[in-house]
N, C-alpha and C positions, 0 to 999 in steps of 0.2 A: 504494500500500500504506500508506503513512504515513498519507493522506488519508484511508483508512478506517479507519486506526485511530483517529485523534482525533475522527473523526464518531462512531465506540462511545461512546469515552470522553464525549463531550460531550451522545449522549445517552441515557446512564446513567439510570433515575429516582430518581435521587435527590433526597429533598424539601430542597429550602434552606432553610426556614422551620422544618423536624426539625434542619435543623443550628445555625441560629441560636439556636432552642428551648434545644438540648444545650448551646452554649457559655454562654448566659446566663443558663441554671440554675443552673452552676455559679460565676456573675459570673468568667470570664477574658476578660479584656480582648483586644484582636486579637494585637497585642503576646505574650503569654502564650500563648495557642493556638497561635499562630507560631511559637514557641519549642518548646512542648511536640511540637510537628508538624515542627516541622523546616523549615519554607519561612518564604518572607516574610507580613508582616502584612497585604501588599494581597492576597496568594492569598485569603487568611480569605474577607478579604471580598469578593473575586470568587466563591467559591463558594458564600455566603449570596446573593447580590443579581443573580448573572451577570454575563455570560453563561457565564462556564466552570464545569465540576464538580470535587469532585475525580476522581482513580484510583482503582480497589479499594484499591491499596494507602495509598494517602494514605489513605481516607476509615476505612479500617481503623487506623490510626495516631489518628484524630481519635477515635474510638470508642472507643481507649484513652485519651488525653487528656481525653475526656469522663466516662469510664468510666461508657459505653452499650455497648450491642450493637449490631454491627455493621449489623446488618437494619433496626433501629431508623431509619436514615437514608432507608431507598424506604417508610416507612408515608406514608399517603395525608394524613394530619393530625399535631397532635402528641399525643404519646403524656399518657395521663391516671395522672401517677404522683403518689404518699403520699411528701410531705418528708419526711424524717428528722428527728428532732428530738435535738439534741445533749442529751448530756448535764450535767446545772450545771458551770459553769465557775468554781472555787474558786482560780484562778489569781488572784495579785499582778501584773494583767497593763497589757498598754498599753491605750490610752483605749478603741480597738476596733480588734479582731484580723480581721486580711484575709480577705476572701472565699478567697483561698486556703490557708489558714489552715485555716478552718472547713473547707472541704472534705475537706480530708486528715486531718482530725482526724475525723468522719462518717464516712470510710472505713473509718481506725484502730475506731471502735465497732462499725460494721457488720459487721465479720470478727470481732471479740468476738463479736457477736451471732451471728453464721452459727457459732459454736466452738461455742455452749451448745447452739444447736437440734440440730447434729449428737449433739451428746452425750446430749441428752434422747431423738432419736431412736433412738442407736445403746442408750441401756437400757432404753428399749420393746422395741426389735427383742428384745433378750435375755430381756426377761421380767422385767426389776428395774427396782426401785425403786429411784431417784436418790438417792443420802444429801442428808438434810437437817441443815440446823447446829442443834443445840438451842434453845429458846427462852430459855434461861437467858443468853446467848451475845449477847443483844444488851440497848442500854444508850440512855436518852435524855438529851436535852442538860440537864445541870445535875447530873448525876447524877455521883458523885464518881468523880473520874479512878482516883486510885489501886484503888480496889475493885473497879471495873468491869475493870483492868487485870491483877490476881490472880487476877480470875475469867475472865480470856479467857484467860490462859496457863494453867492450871488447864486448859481446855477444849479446846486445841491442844497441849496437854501439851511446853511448852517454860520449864520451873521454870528460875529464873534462875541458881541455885547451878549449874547444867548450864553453862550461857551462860559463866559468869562463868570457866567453869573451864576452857576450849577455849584452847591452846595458841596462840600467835600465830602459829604456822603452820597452825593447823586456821581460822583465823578467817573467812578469805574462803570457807572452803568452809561459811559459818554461813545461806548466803541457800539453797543447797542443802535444806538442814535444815529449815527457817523455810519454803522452797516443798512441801517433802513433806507436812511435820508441817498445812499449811494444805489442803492438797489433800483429805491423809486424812479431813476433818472436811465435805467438800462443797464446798468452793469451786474454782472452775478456774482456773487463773494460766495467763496467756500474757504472752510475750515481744514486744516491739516495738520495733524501733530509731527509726522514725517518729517517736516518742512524743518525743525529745530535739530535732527539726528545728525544734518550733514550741513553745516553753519549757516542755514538759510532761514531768514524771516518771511519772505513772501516772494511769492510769482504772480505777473502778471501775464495772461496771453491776450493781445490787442488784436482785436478781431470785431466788424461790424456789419449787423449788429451786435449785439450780446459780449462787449469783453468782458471777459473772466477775471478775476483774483483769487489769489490765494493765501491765507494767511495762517501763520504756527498759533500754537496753546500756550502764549506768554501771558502775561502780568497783564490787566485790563488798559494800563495807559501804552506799554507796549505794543499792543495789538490797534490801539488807535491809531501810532504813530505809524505803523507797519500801511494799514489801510490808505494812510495819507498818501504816504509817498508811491503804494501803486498806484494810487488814483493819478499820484505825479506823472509815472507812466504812460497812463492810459489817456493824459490831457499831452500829454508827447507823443501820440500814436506810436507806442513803444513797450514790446512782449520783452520783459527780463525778469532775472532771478535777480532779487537782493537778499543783503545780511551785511555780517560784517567780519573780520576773520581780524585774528591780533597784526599780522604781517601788513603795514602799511605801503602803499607806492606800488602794488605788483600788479594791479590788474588793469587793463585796457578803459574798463567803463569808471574811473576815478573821477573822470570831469565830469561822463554823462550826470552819475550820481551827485556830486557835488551842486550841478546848476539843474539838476530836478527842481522845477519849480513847489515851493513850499503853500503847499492847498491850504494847510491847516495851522 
């Protein structure tokens, strides 16, 4: 009985060259897949190279770690899939960010991404038109902070003498405020605690209609200031990653970031 059971298991078709494909897509090392899989790191590569396969269930475990479809592993060849392409990385960041890094953070956009389509799809389904942000509403680089910045609150209707006048017990309830009042005008805001794992405060994907944001599980004046400055973004027709990394001077987007117009 045993005997026939491991003769199923071993010949399963599953393609090993689908499975090598999946892990080196995503560059995790054996090490890493082994981790993420729960077994040792020679399994990995006994079941890229043989003779053993994995189990259903193993191989369904690796499929999340891959984050493929489980089927995906008996195709007869490898599957012909479109990269993803991150969005600008305006992070003060290290020299270069790990493959796994990148990946989790392509996921973090991809489900941004999957929020807008469902959204666009569910106001087709109803018969409406997606609010769009006015044209007045965005602003290019060199163009002066302050003004730009009267005219965006103006626009999201969050007048400062309001702000300034919020009791220190209403405070933390100000990103609340700050998420409605941005909503109201066409944008989508979503939550992501992911976003803080790998030094990042927020994403924005600038897309119209419907751009996206995205913000971490920080401190409630944190997440206000996070919201600001995507909306910075999004009044610069402009899809990036911020945060902030100790290592100052190293990254391309230092000016972008710096004359981001101040919304808030």
């Amino acid at each position: 009985m045993v005997a026939s059971v491991k003769k199923k298991r071993d010949e399963m078709p599953i393609n090993r060259d689908v499975l090598r494909w999946a892990r080196e897509r995503i560059q995790l090392s054996y090490d890493d897949a082994a981790e993420g899989a729960g077994v040792k790191p020679q399994q990995i590569e006994e079941w890229e190279s043989g003779p053993r396969v994995p189990t259903v269930r193993q191989a369904r475990k690796l499929a999340q770690v891959y984050d493929r479809p489980f089927l995906e592993f008996f195709a007869k060849r490898r599957p012909t899939v479109k990269e993803p392409t991150l969005v600008p990385d305006f992070r003060m960041h290290r020299e270069a960010e790990s493959p796994k890094e990148r990946h989790e953070l392509v996921l973090i956009q991809s489900e941004a991404e999957e929020v807008r389509i469902n959204a666009l799809d569910l106001y087709e389904l109803l018969g409406e038109q997606p609010p769009k942000l006015p044209d007045k509403i965005y602003a290019a680089q060199g163009d002066d902070a302050n003004t730009t910045a009267v005219r965006v609150r103006e626009i999201i209707d969050i007048p400062v003498e309001e702000q300034l006048a919020l009791k220190a017990s209403e405070r933390d309830g100000f990103v609340k405020i700050l998420r409605s009042k941005i909503e109201a005008k066409g944008v989508l805001v979503a939550k992501n605690s992911g976003l803080q794992h790998f030094g990042a405060r927020g994403m924005c994907i600038f897309a119209s209609p419907l751009p996206i944001m995205v913000f971490s599980n920080e401190a409630p004046s944190a997440q206000a200031f996070t919201l600001a400055h995507e909306l910075g973004h999004i009044v610069r027709r402009q899809s990036a990653i911020s945060g902030f990394r100790e290592e100052a001077g190293r990254y391309t987007g230092q000016r972008q970031e710096a004359e981001n117009p101040r919304c808030l």
